[in-house]
N, C-alpha and C positions, 0 to 999 in steps of 0.2 A: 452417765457419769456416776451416779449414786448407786448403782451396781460394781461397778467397776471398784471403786473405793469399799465397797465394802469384801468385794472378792480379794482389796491386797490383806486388808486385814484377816481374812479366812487363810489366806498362805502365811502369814506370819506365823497362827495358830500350829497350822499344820506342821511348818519347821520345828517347832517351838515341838511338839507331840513325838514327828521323825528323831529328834535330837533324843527325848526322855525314852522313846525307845531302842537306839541301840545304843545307848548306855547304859541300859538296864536291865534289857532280855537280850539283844542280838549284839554283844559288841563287835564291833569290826577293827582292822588297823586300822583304817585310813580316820578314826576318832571325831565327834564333832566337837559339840561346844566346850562339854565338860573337858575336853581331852586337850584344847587350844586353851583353856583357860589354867588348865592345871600346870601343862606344860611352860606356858607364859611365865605364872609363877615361881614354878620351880627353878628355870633359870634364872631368872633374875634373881634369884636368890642365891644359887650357886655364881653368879657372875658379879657380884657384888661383895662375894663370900663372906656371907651373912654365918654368924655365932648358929651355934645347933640349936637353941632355944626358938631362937628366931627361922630357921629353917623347919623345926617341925612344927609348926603353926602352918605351913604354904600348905599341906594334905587341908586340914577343918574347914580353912580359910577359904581355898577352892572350894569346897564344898558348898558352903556354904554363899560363897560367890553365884556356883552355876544356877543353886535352889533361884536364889534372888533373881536371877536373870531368867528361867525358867519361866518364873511369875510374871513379872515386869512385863514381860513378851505376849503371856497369853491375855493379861489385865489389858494391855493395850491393843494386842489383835481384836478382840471383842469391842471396845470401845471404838475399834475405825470401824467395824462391822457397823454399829448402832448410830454413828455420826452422822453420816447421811438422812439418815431416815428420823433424827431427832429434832423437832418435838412431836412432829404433823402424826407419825407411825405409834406413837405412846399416849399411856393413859398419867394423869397425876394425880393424886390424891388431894380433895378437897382444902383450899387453904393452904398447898403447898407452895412453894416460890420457886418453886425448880425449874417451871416453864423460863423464868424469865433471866434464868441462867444462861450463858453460853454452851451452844451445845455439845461444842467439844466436852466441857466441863459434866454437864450431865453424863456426855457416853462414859466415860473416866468414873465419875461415881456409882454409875448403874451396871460399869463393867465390876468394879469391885466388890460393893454388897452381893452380887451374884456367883463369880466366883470363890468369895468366901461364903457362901450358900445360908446369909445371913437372911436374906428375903425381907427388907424392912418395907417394901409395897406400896413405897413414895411415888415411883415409877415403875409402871407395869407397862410389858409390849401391849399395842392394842391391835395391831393385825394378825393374820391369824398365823403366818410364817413364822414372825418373830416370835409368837406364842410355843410356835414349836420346836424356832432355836435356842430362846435363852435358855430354857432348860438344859440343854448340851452343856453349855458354862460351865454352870452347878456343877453337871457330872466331870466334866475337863478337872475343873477344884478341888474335888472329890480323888480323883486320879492323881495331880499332883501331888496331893498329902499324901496319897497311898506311898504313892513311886519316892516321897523322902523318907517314909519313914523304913521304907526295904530298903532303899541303899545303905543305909547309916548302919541298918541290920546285917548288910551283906558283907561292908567292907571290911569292918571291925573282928569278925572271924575270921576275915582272911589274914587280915592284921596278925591275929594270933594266933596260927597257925604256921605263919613265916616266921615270927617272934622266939616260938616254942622250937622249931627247929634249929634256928640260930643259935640258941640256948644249950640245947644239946649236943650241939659239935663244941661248940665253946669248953662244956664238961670234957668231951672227949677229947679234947685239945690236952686239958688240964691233966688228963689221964696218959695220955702218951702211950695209947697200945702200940706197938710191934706187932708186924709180919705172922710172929711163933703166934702172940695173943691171941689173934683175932683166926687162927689155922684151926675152928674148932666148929661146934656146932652153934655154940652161943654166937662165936663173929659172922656166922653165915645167918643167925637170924638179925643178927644185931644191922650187917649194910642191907640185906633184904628191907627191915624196914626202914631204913635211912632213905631207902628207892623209893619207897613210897609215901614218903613224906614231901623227900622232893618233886617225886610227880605230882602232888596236889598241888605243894605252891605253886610247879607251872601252871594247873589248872586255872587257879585264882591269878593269875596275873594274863591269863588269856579273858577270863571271866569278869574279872574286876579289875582292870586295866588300872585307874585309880588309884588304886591300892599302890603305886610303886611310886606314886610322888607322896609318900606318908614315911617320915624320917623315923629312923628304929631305936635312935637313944644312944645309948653306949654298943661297944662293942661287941660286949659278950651275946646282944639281945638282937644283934643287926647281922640278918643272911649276908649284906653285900658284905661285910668282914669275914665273917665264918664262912663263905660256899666254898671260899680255895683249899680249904682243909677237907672238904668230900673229897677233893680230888685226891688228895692223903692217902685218905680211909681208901680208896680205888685202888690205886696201886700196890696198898697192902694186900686190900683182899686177891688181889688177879696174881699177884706173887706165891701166894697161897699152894699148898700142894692138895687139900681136898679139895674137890669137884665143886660141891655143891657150896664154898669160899669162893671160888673162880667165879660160877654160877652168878652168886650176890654180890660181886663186884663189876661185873660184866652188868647186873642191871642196874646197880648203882652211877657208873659211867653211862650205860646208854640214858640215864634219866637227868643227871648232869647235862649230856649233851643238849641235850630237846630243849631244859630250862635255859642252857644257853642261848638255843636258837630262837626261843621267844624272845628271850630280853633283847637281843638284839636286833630283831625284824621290828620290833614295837617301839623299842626305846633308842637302843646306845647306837646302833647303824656301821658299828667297827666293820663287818665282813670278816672278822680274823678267827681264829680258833678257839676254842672252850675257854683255855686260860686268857685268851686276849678279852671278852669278853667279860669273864665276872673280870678282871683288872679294872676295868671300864665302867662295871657296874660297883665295883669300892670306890673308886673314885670318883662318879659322878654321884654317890653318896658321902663324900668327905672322909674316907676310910685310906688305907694301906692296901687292905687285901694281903698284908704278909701272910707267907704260910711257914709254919716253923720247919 
């Protein structure tokens, strides 16, 4: 029985591990924790229709939610591990009164100082197993810190580079090229890179899945307002009589298309077309989505 109890606590860990890794190297659709909790959030915040102040707080907020629960998870996986086996498997330190604590309560504290790789040496493993699993903890602790302080590193660029492109069709909103305008060499470099701007963000919302429950502010700075306007700039450029305009509107659209097809396989679930889509996605961000 004292095996067994501590192999559920070793699969708590393991979840707890499974979950920080494909959130953070392998993401998948099918999403774990992070991905239920975000999501959680975000509706209820759109279904309550919650003020945009209060909505871009659900991006941190998750965040900061999953970290906690990341913890909580592996702090107590480690703790069922050690319960069984507490006091008869540990050593105490002279004078200490830890023995005469509950042992749940020791595994709880001996899980803690060890994960936060404090080592205060009240209680030491004294078998030689446990000798050679508490240390894993540590490293587990070790890991955890590592894996928040990349995300927070990951997401925040992705941020702003969704940001920065918004920003930019907004200008070019404000500019109102034409057809003639854009029939030159400058408009074929100009949707060329618009392509590949919006192919990273696809990238990042393939890679940092997360990043789409983080609210963009105003309009001018929010993709789900400005992406109906690429499709603008598309039709300009494929109207176009030089080639190499055709060319950069042709992959402006096919790079519109993809980020539609992401948002929708991960997020919005519509099945409809490019426009039905970003529609979907201004509006499941509290937007219009007009396009002039």
């Amino acid at each position: 029985m004292k095996w067994l109890v501590s192999l559920v606590g070793a699969g708590l860990v393991m979840v707890t591990l499974r979950d920080l890794f494909h959130t953070l190297w392998h993401p998948t659709r099918h999403g774990g924790l992070s991905r239920l909790v975000m999501t959680a959030l975000w509706r209820l915040a759109r279904r309550f229709r919650a003020p945009g102040r209060v909505v871009g707080l659900v991006g941190p907020l998750a965040m900061v939610t999953v970290v906690s629960m990341w913890t909580v998870t592996v702090v107590l996986g480690w703790a069922i591990v050690y319960w069984p086996h507490m006091p008869g498997a540990f050593t105490f330190s002279p004078g200490s009164q830890a023995a005469q604590e509950p042992a749940l309560l020791d595994s709880v504290y001996l899980s803690l100082v060890t994960v936060a790789t404090l080592g205060l040496g009240d209680i030491a493993p004294g078998e030689d197993w446990l000798r050679l699993v508490s240390p894993l903890e540590a490293l587990v602790g070790f890991v955890l810190l590592t894996a928040t302080v990349s995300w927070v590193l990951e997401i925040y660029p992705a941020l702003t580079r969704r940001r920065v492109l918004a920003l930019r069709l907004a200008l070019l909103r404000e500019a109102g090229p034409t057809t003639r305008q854009l029939d030159c060499t400058a408009g074929a470099l100009l949707l060329d890179s618009l392509a590949g701007e919006v192919a990273r963000v696809r990238i990042d919302f393939t890679q940092y899945a997360e990043a789409y429950y983080f609210h963009d502010g105003e309009d001018h700075s929010s993709l789900a307002a400005m992406v109906g306007y690429a499709t603008v700039l598309t039709r300009h450029g494929q109207a176009a009589r030089r080639p190499e305009v055709r060319l950069a509107g042709a992959l402006l659209a096919g790079a519109l298309k993809d980020l539609a097809a992401i948002l929708d396989q991960r997020f919005l679930r519509t099945g409809g077309p490019p426009a039905a889509v970003f529609a979907a996605y201004a509006a499941d961000h509290g937007r219009d989505g007009a396009q002039p």
